[in-house]
C-alpha positions, 0 to 999 in steps of 0.5 A: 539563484535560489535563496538557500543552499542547502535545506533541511526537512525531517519528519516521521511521515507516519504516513507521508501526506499532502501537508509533508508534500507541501513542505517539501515542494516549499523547500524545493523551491526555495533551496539548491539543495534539499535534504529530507530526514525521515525519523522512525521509532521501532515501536511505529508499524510501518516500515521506515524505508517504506516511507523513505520510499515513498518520499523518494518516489514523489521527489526524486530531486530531493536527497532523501535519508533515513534513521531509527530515533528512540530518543524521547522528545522534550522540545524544553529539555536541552538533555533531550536535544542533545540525544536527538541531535547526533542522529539527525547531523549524521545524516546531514552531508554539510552544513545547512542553510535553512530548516524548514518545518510547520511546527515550534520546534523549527526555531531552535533545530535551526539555532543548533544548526546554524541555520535560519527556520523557515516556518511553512504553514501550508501543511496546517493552515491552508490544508490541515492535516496531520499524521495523527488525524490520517493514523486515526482514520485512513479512509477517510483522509484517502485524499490527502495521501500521495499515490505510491501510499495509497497503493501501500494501503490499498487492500485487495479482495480476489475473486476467484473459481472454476469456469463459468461460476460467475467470478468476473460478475461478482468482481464488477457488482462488488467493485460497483458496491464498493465504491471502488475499481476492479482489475480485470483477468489478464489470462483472459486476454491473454488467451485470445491474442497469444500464438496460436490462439486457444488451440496451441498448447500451453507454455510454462513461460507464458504462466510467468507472463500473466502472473507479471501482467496481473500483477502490475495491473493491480499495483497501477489499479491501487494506486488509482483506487478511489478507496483503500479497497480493490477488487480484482478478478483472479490474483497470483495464486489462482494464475498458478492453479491454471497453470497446472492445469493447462500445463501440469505441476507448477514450478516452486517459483510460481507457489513462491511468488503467489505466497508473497502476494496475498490479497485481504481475502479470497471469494470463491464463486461456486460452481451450482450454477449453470455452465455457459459455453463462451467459446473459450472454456474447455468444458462442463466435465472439468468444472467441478475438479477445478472447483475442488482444487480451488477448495483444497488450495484455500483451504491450505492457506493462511488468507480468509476465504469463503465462497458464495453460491446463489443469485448474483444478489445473494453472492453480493450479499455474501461477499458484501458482509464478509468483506466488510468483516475482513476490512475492519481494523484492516488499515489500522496503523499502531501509535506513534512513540508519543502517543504510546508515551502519552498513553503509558507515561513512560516516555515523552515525545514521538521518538524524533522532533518531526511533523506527524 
């Protein structure tokens, strides 16, 4: 038998990181039931069911709910409580037990509920961390953060070409200089151990596999990343352009899908090079239209691309600088209604009584 029935936990988790994570598996532990709040203010830039989403995810034992709170905070002022108080009961599906926060605020949320305050300091004195200080720099508290966030915040650089302009080469060495992982090219594999091997014709349905494929293959790579940068060799949109090629004008479903997934940017390997025959590309004479479509393609969208020519160390260089353009400010998150109202003084607090 725990010690509580029902227990409370709210927050902005803006974003969610390990000392949320501490708080919850606290309440978890010690509550039946346990109830997670997440509170959002219109002005903050992740979407509130994302992290709802992620809370949901990492403790699917927990009820998780969520609401918008413009309200502003001011833990002295009664009329502020009473604004903020109605949001949060009205997620509440009975009465609560215990209330479980890090911060001052607990004592008298708890008193207005009826309920004891659990003060957990695991999230600011055995690990110190808040949203704030992850809002300022997600990089550099990258492990602090739960995987489902990670894959969130996780931007992807593609690289992509024509056959044998070195793509997957460039792929691996700016993986390795990076400091992170690379996704491999699924159709790749796709290509060997489908039926009939290379010789039989291509199907339309087979396009719809490898786009589904390489697509998850990302997803699990960004939530493993050891740094909020991937590299993948081919994405979505480059699967559609092999599709036509292989089997004519690609259905819209497949141009919808692709345009839903965009990466950070795109690499383009450049076809100067020498062509080397592997034993599964079909030819030097079809390297430089396919280039050209790639060319045209980029250019008709809205992702930054560039393509690089020259030794692998040149293109690496090249790559090197022109990600390093495209990831500056590429995680940045907006303030939170507090840090706006500490800026502009036109309002107080952080549009809920939560833990950043």
């Amino acid at each position: 038998m725990r010690e509580f029935a029902h227990g409370l936990v709210l927050g902005k988790f803006y974003p969610f990181h390990s000392g949320h994570q501490a708080l919850i598996r606290q309440a978890l532990r010690e509550c039946e039931q346990v109830t997670v709040e997440v509170l959002g203010a219109s002005v903050e830039t992740i979407p509130l069911e994302v992290r709802a989403d992620w809370v949901r995810e990492e403790h699917p034992t927990a009820r998780v709910v969520a609401a918008m709170d413009d309200a502003p905070v001011d833990f002295a002022s009664a009329a502020a409580w009473d604004a903020h108080m109605p949001v949060i009961e009205e997620l509440l599906e009975g009465p609560v037990d215990a209330v479980f926060t890090s911060d001052e605020y607990g004592a008298e949320l708890a008193r207005r509920l009826g309920a004891r305050w659990r003060r957990v300091d695991a999230g600011r004195v055995g690990n110190p961390i808040s949203g704030t200080a992850v809002r300022r720099d997600v990089a550099a508290h990258w492990h602090e953060l739960p995987a489902p966030v990670r894959a969130w915040f996780t931007r992807r650089i593609v690289v992509l070409g024509a056959e044998s302009t070195g793509s997957t080469t460039l792929a691996e060495a700016l993986a390795d200089a990076l400091g992170t992982v690379w996704v491999p090219e699924y159709g790749r594999e796709h290509s060997v151990t489908r039926d009939g091997g290379l010789d039989a014709p291509w199907r339309s349905d087979e396009f719809d596999l490898i786009l589904d494929r390489q697509i998850a293959l990302e997803a699990a790579a960004a939530r493993r990343a050891p740094r909020p940068e991937l590299v993948c060799d081919t994405d979505a949109l480059a699967t559609v352009l092999w599709h036509e090629r292989y089997v004519g004008e690609a259905p819209q479903r497949m141009w919808d899908r692709a345009m839903r997934h965009p990466p950070l940017a795109y690499l383009l390997t450049g076809d100067e090079i020498p062509f080397v025959q592997d034993g599964t590309r079909d030819g030097e004479h079809l390297r430089h239209a396919m280039q050209q479509r790639f060319r045209a393609v980029l250019a008709a969208q809205p992702v930054p691309w560039l393509e690089v020519r020259g030794t692998v160390a040149e293109r690496l260089a090249q790559a090197l600088a022109f990600a390093a353009e495209q990831l500056a400010g590429a995680l940045a998150v907006g303030p939170s209604l507090e840090e706006l109202g500490a800026a502009h003084d036109d309002t107080r607090g952080d549009g809920c009584l939560q833990q950043a």
